[in-house]
C-alpha positions in Angstrom: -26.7 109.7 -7.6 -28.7 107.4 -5.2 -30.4 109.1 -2.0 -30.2 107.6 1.4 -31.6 108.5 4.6 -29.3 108.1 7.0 -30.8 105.6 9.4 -30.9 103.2 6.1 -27.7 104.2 4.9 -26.3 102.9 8.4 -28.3 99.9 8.1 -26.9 98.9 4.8 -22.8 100.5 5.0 -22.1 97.7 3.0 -24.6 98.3 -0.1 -23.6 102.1 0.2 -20.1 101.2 -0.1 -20.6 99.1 -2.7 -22.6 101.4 -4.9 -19.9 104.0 -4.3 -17.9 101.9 -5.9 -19.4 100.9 -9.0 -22.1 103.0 -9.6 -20.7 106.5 -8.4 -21.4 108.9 -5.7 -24.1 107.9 -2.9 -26.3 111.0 -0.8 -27.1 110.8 2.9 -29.8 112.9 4.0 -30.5 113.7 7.8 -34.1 115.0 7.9 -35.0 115.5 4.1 -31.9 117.6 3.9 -28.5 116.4 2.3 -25.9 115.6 4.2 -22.6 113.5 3.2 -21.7 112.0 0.1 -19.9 108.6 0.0 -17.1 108.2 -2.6 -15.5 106.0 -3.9 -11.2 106.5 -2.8 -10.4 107.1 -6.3 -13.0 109.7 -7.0 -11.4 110.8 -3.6 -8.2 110.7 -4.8 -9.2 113.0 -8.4 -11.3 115.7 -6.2 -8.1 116.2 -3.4 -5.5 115.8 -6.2 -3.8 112.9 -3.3 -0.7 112.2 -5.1 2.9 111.0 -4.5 5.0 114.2 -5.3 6.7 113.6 -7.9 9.8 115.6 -6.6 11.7 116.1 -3.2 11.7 119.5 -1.8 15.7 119.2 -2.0 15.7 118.2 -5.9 13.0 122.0 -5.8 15.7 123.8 -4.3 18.3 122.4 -6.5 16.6 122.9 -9.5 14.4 126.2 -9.0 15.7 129.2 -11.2 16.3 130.8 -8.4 19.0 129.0 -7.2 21.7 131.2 -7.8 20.1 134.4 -6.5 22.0 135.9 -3.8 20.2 137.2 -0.6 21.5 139.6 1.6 21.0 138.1 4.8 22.7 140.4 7.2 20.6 142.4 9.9 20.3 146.1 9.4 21.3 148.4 12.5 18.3 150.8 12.1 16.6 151.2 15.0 13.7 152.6 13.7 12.0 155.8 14.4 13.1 158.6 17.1 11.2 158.8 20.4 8.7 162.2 20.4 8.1 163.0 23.8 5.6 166.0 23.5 
């Protein structure tokens, strides 16, 4: 992985960019100490998983196991605890 300071590395965007590209990963350093990587958008794409789902939520629903489960969705009339007034 190549090193560059960051006053060169905004100097030559382009050459960074490029190296990303074809030869991997590229360090930025700010004072000696590493900073930012650049990436390429694919090696981007693999670390952040960015995808198209392959499924809808609605075709989820429809085909979870759980579809047919049936929830009880009425409020109970509990009102909770008794007042203590001591």
């Amino acid at each position: 992985m190549k090193t560059w300071q960051l006053q060169h590395a905004k100097n030559h965007l382009s050459e960074v960019v490029r190296n990303a590209l074809h030869e991997g990963p590229q360090t930025i350093t700010l004072h000696g100490t590493p900073t930012a990587v650049v990436i390429s958008f694919d090696e981007y794409s693999k670390v952040v998983n960015v995808r198209k789902p392959e499924n809808t939520l609605s075709s989820f629903f429809h085909t979870s196991p759980l579809r047919n489960i049936t929830i009880d969705l009425n409020r109970s009339k509990d009102t909770g605890r008794n007042e203590v007034i001591l």
